[in-house]
C-alpha positions as CSV (number, residue, x, y, z in Angstrom):
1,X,121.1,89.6,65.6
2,X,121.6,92.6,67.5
3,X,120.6,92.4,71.3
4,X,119.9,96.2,71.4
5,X,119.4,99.0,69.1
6,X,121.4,101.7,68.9
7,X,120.6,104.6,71.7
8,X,117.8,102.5,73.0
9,X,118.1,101.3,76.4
10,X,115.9,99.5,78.3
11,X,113.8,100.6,81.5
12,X,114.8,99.3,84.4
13,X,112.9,99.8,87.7
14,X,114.0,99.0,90.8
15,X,113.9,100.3,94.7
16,X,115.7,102.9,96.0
17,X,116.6,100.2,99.2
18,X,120.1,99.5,99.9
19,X,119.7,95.6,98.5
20,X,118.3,96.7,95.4
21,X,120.8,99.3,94.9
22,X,123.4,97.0,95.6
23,X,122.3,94.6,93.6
24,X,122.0,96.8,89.9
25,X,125.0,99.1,91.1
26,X,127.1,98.0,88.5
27,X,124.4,97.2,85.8
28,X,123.7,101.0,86.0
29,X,127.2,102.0,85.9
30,X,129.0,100.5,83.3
31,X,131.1,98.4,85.3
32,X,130.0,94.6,83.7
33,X,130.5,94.1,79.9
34,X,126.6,94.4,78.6
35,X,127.3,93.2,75.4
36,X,125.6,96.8,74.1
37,X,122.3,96.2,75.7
38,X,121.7,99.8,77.7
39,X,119.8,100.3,80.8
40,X,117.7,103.3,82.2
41,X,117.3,103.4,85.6
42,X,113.5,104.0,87.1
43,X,113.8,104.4,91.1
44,X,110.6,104.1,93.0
45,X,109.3,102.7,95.8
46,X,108.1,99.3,95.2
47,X,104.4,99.6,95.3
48,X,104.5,102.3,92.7
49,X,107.1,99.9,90.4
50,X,103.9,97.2,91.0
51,X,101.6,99.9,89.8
52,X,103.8,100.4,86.7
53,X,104.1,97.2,85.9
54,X,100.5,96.8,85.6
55,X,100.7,99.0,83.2
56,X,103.2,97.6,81.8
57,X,105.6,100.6,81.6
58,X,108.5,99.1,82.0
59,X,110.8,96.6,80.3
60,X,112.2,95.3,83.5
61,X,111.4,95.8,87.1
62,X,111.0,94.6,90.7
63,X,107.9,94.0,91.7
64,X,106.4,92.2,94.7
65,X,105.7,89.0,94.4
66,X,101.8,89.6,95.4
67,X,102.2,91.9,92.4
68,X,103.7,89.5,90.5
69,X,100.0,87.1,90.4
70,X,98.6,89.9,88.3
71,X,101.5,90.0,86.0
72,X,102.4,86.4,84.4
73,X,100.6,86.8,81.0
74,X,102.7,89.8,79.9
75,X,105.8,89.5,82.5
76,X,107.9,86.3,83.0
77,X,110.2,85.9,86.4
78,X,114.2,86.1,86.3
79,X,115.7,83.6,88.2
80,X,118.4,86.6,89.5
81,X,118.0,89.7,90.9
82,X,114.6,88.4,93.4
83,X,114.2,89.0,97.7
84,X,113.6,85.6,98.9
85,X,115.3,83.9,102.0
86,X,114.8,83.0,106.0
87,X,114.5,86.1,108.7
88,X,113.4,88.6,107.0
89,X,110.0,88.7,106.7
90,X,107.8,92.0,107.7
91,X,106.7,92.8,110.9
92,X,103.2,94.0,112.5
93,X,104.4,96.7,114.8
94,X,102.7,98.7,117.8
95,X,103.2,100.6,120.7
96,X,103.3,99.3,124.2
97,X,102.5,95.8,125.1
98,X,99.7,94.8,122.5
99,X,99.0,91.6,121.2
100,X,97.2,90.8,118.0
101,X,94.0,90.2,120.3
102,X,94.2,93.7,121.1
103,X,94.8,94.9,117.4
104,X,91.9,93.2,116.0
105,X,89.4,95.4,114.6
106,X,91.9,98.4,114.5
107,X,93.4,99.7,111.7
108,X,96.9,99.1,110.4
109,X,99.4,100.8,108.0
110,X,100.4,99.2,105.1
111,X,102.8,99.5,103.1
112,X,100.7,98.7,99.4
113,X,97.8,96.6,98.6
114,X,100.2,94.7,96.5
115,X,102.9,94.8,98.5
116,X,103.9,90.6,99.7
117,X,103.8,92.2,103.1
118,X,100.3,92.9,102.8
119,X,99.4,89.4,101.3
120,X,101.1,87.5,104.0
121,X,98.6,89.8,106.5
122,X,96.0,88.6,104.5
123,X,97.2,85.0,104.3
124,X,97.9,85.0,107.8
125,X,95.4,86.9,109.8
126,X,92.6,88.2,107.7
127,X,90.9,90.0,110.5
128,X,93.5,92.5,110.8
129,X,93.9,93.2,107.0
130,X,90.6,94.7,107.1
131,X,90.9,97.9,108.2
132,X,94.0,99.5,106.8
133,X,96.1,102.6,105.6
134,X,98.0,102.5,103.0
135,X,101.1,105.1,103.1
136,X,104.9,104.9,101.9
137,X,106.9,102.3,103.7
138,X,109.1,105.0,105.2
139,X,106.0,106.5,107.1
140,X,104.6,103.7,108.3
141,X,106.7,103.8,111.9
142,X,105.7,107.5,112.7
143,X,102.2,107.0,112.2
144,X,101.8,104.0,114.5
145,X,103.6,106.5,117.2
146,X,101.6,109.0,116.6
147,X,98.8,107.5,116.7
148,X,97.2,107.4,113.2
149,X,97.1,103.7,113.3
150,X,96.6,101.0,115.2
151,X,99.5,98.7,114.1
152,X,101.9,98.9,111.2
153,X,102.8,96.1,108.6
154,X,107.1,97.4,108.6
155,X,109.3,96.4,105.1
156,X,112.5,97.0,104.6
157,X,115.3,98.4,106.9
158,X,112.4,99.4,109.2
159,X,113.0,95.7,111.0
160,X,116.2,97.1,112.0
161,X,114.5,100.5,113.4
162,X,111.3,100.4,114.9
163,X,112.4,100.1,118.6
164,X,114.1,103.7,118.4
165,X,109.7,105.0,117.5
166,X,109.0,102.9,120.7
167,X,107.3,100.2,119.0
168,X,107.8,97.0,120.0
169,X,107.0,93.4,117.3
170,X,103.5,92.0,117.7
171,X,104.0,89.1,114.9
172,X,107.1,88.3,112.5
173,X,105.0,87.4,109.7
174,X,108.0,85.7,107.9
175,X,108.3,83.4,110.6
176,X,104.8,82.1,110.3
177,X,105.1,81.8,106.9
178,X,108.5,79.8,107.5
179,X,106.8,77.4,110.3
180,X,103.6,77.4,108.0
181,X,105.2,76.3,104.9
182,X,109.3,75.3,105.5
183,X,109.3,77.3,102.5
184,X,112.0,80.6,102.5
185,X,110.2,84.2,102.6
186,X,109.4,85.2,98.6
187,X,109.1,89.2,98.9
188,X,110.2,90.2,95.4
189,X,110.8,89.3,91.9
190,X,112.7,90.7,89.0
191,X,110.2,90.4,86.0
192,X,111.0,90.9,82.4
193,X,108.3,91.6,79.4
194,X,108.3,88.8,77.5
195,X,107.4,90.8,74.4
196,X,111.7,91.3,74.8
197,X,112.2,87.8,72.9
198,X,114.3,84.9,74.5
199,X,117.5,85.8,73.9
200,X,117.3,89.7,75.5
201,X,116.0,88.1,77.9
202,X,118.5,85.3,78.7
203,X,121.0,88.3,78.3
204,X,119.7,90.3,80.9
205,X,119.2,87.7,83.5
206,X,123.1,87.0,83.0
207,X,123.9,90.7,83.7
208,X,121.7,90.6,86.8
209,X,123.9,87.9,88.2
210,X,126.8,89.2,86.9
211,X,125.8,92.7,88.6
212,X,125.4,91.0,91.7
213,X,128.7,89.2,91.8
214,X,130.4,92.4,90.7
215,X,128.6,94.3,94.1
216,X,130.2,91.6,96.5
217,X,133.7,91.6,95.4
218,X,133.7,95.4,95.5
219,X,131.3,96.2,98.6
220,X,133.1,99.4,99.0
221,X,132.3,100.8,95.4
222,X,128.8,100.3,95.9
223,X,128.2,102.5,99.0
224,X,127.8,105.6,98.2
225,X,125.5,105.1,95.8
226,X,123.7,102.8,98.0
227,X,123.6,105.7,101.0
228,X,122.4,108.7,98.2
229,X,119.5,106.8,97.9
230,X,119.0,105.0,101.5
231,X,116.2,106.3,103.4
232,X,118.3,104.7,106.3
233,X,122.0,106.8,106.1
234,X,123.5,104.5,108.7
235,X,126.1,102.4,107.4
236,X,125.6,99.3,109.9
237,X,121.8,99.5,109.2
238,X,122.3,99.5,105.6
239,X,125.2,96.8,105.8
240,X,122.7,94.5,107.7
241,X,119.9,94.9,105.0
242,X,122.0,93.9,102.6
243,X,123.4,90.8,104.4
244,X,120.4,90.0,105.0
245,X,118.0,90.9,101.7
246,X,121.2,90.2,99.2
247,X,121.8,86.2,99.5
248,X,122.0,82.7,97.3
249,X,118.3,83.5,96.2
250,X,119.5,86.7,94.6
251,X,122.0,85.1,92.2
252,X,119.5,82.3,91.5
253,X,116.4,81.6,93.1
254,X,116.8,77.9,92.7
255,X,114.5,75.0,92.8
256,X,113.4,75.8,96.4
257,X,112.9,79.5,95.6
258,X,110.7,78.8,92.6
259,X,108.3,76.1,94.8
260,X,108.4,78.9,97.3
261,X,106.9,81.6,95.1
262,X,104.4,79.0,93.4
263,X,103.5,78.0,97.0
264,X,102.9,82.0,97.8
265,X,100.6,81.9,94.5
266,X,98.9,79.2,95.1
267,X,97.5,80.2,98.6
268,X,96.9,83.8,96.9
269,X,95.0,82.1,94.5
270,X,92.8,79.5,96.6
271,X,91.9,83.0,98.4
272,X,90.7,84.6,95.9
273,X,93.1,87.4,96.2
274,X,94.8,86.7,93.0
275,X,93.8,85.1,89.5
276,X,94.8,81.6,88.7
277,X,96.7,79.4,90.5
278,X,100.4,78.5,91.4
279,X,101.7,78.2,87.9
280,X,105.0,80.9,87.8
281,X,106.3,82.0,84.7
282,X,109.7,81.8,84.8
283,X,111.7,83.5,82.1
């Protein structure tokens, strides 16, 4: 049986952030064998890919992995392609010298109500997850030093930049969650529809990997695409994200990567903050 129709491809959505981009570089391009299965790539930020995928939009796609609680009837998880791993959890940011005392109460920019970053808050310290403002990730920096909010829940290369906005870290919310659980960080997934059938799917999680592979043993192929589409332009930022977003977990999240997002879950869950329990449906 054929793995793809003729013409058709299938949707893929990911972030325009340098690990991402690394990671689906050659998917994208042609440069793995994909046995005739055709991709189309959808690049959004990730709170608008959760969105889609709620509306199931798209055949494949990143989404968070708060998103992801929402999604297991009609999505199932690929064990490539994901964000997990240790140091490199998001940050709640300010100016000056204040504390999460001080910050209590205020208001803080967020990056997406489904966003992991803003689950961990809420895991974590549910006080300050009350008041908040949700804006693109990119924003999120400027608005705390102007100002507009209080605090800022920072993703993405943004761990490498806010000192230059003079905002200094108030609470590495990755390393709670480390000390909390001895657990690596899950941030994001790569889900499939399951309405795909078993063997597409099996197919596509083997170009993932493949794809990733492919981005390590030629770093320099991948750059420019991953700069065109950077909101960071600066290739030392951009070659730390990746180091640090782009690991083991990527190529296969492994049995400690899978107790780590049913760990996430299941805490979500006994919260109230998503449906159901820990169970993760893994493709």
């Amino acid at each position: 049986m054929a793995l793809q129709a003729p013409g058709v491809k299938l949707t893929l959505g990911y972030s325009p952030c340098p690990n991402d981009t690394f990671i689906f570089y050659a998917l994208v391009h042609g440069a793995v064998d994909t046995g005739g299965l055709g991709f189309k790539e959808v690049l959004l930020d990730v709170e608008t890919l959760n969105g889609k995928a709620l509306g199931a939009e798209l055949d494949i796609t990143k989404v968070s992995f708060h998103a992801y609680g929402f999604l297991r009837d009609r999505y199932c998880l690929l064990r490539s392609g994901g964000a997990l791993g240790r140091g490199c959890g998001p940050l709640v940011v300010a100016k000056g010298d204040a504390g999460m005392d001080d910050l209590r109460g205020g208001t803080i920019a967020i990056p997406g109500r489904l966003t992991t970053a803003f689950l961990l808050l809420q895991l974590c310290e549910p006080a300050l997850a009350r008041n908040v403002i949700v804006m693109p990730f990119d924003r999120i920096m400027d608005a705390v030093k102007k100002g507009v909010a209080d605090a800022g829940l920072i993703i993405h290369e943004s761990r490498f930049t806010y000192p230059a906005y003079g905002l200094c870290e108030v609470m590495d919310l990755g390393r709670w969650w480390e000390e909390e659980t001895g657990a690596p960080i899950p941030l994001g997934g790569i889900l499939a529809k399951k309405s795909l059938g078993p063997e597409r799917i099996v197919a596509v999680e083997a170009l993932v990997r493949k794809s990733i592979e492919y981005a390590f043993a030629h770093r320099e192929e991948t750059r420019e695409y991953i700069r065109d589409h950077s909101q960071e332009i600066d290739d030392a930022v951009i070659t730390r994200h990746i180091d640090l977003y782009v690991n083991d977990y990527s190529l296969d999240l492994g049995d400690d990567g899978v107790r780590a997002v049913e760990e996430l879950l299941r805490r979500a869950g006994e919260r109230g903050i998503i449906p159901g329990g820990g169970r993760a449906a893994i493709c």
